[in-house]
C-alpha positions, 0 to 999 in steps of 0.5 A: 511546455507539452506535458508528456504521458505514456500511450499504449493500444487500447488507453481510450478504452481503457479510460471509458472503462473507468467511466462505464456505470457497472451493473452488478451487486454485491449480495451478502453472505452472512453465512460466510462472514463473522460477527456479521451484525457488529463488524465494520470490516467488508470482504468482497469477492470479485472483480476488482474493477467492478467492485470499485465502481460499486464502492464509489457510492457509498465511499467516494473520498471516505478511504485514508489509505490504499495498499495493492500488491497488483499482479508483477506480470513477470510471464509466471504470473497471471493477469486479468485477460482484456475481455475480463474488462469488459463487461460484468457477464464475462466475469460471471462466466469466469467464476462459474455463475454462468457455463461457458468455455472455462476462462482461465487465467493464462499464463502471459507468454506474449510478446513484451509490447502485447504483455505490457499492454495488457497490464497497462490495460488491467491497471488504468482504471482500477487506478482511476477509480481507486484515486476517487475513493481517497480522501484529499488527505489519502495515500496509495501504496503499490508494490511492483518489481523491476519489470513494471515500475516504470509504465506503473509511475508513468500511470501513476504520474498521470492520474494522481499527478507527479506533483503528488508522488511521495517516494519510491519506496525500496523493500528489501525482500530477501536476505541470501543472493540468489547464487544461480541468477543470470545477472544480478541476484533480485532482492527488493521489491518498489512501492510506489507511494501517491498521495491524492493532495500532497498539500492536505497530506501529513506523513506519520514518524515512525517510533523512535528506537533503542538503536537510534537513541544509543547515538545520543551520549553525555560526555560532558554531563550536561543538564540538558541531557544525551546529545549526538554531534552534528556537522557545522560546515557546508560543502561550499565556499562562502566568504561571508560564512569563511571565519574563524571560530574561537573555543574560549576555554583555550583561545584555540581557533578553526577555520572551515576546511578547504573549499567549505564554510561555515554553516551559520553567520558568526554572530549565531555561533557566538550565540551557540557558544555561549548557551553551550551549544558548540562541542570541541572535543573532549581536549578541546581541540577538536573542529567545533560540532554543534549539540543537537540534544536527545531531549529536542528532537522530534518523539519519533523518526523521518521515514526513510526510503529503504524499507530494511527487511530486520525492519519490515519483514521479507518474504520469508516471514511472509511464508512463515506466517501462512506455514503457522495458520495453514501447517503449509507455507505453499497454501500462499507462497507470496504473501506479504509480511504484515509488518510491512503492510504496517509499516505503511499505515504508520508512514500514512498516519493512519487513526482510529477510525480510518478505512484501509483499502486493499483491493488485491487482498490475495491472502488477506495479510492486510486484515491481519496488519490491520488488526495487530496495528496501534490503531483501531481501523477498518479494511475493505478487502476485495480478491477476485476468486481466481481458480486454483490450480489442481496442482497447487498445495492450495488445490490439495487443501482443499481451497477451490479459488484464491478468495477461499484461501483470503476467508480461511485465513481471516478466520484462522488469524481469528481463532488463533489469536482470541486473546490478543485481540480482546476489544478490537473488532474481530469479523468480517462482512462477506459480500459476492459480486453478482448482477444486479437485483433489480430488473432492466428497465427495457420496454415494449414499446408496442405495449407500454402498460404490459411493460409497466406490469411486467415490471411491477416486482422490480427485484429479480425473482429469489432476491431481497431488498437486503441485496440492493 
């Protein structure tokens, strides 16, 4: 059968970009980082797709978990343009390392097949070299809403594998209806979840709560403790399964009903019966339930597909939450709850030790999640330095770029929580994109032993081996 993929302008290229070596660096700077010497946690500013490409080196199949909430090309928001793809130097000149016409990110007005294109191209291989960082045992969360969800599964499909795809998790990111909506107030958000080998892949079960083990009770004080019922028939006639069962205590018999049966063999109920196991009521006249005991059920929950706002956040969490560190919730007016980001981890089965990954870091809610998270583990963070706009409350504060916004607010969380966070690695290195610090090898050929001259000093003046 001739598998099917989704095709757009522009894929090859898209595909090659993926494969092109970059060459660019990521020079520290300690300056701006926090326990430089002791941290395992990386901030890095720049462009993602170039980022990801250096990081192979050092961390190809090392990731455990990746969470992006990528740009929602929603025609408010703002994407990477096509030439930001292309080449290292496009990105230099966009963040002011090199003059030109001021590349800013445009709002995307364009026709819906052009906007489509464009995201496609954007996220292709970021996707492709993100699935190389994970370990087989890893795990991708994308958020995305309603108007890309169907191109990002269909991506998603063809380079994790849609044998791979996990669920598609629904979040219920706001409580009130939007009352001035044309059609239908939006109230949740997908993540889409990946992993990199299902087979190798382990889900972790959430806690158990006080609400979930409220359903066990005792009725009957039996010694094998809280029990809730669960249903002994199947929604289908079975004729081997279609007997009658008989409670022994009042020789009263029942039958499945109507077009059911049984759920298991009559010698298996007549064992269940025996050990107890089989509940009739309290007046004995009840249809019979099987006992399924607090004691015996897993230590914790299957993960379910709707992620409830009472249980992860929403987004007005999220704004709170930057309102506490900033004194202004329009600093970042779409961050994440880091309960949610959490939530993730646990669904992941994230340890100590572990690297999280998050290469659209915004404000960098996920080095919070991070830190307040059961597990002791490191980030990797990457946001490009987008320019903030002049009319924003970010712009006001005193943030030049988005990335500024990520740093300062690591460094509050920090500040601000000291005694919460004794024992946990509280830093961050900080690193830039930039060219690389060895020169180009390009030779006279007229003249091959000045060349070798020339490039005698193979790191470009002002750098250090400690760039490389």
């Amino acid at each position: 059968m001739k598998s099917m993929a989704l095709s757009w302008h522009g894929k090859k290229k898209a595909r090659q970009i993926a494969l092109t070596p970059s060459t660019g660096t990521l020079l520290p700077c300690p300056d701006e980082s926090v326990n430089w010497d002791t941290t395992q946690n990386l901030f890095i500013k720049g462009d993602n797709l170039e980022v990801l490409k250096l990081l192979q080196k050092s961390y190809a199949n090392k990731v455990k978990m990746i969470y992006i909430d990528p740009p929602y090309n929603t025609g408010k928001e703002f994407i990477y343009p096509d030439r930001f793809q292309e080449n290292l130097n496009t990105y230099l000149k966009y963040t002011g390392q090199v003059d030109d016409e001021g590349m800013k990110f445009s709002s995307n007005t364009e026709t819906t097949g052009r906007k489509h294109t464009n995201w496609l191209n954007m996220m292709y291989p970021r996707l492709k070299l993100a699935r190389q960082l994970l370990r087989s045992d890893g795990v991708i969360f994308i958020s995305i809403d309603d108007n890309e969800v169907a191109n990002l599964r269909e991506i998603c499909n063809e380079i994790y594998g849609e044998e791979n795809l996990l669920s598609n998790l629904i979040w219920q990111k706001k409580y009130s209806p939007q009352n001035d909506a044309k059609f239908f107030s939006d109230s949740h958000e997908h993540i889409l979840c990946f992993a990199k080998n299902i087979s190798e892949f382990e889900i972790g079960i959430l806690p158990r709560t006080d609400d979930a083990n409220a359903r066990y009770k005792n009725p009957d004080n039996d010694p094998r403790g809280p029990w809730k019922s669960s249903d002994l028939t199947r929604q289908e006639y079975r004729k081997r399964d279609y007997y009658p069962i008989v409670n022994p205590v009042n020789g009263k018999e029942f039958y499945p009903p109507s077009g059911n049966s049984w759920g298991r063999p009559s010698d298996k109920v007549k064992e269940l019966i025996n050990d107890g196991r089989i509940s009739f009521g309290s007046e004995g006249n009840s249809i019979p339930s099987l006992k399924r005991f607090l004691s015996e059920v897993k230590q914790g929950i299957t993960p379910q597909t709707i992620w409830e706002r009472k249980d992860v956040g929403d987004t007005q969490e999220g704004k709170k939450i930057v309102k506490n560190l900033f004194g202004n919730a329009g600093i970042f007016e779409t961050a994440k709850p880091p309960r949610l980001i959490q939530r993730a981890m646990l669904v992941a089965n994230v340890s100590d030790g572990d690297i999280v990954l998050d290469f659209f870091a915004g404000s960098c809610t996920t080095y919070q999640a991070a830190l307040q998270f059961e597990k002791q583990i490191r980030t990797i963070l990457v946001q490009l330095p987008e320019i903030c706009d002049e009319k924003t409350e970010a712009y006001k504060a005193g943030f030049k770029t988005v990335a500024d916004i990520g740093r300062a607010r690591m460094v509050k969380y920090l500040e601000t929580n000291r005694d919460k966070l004794l024992g946990r690695d509280c830093g961050f290195r900080v690193f830039a994109l930039s060219y690389s610090s060895i020169q180009l090898w390009n030779p006279d050929r007229t003249n091959l032993e000045a060349s070798l001259f020339s490039h005698e000093e193979h790191l470009i003046k002002g750098r250090t081996e400690q760039d490389i």
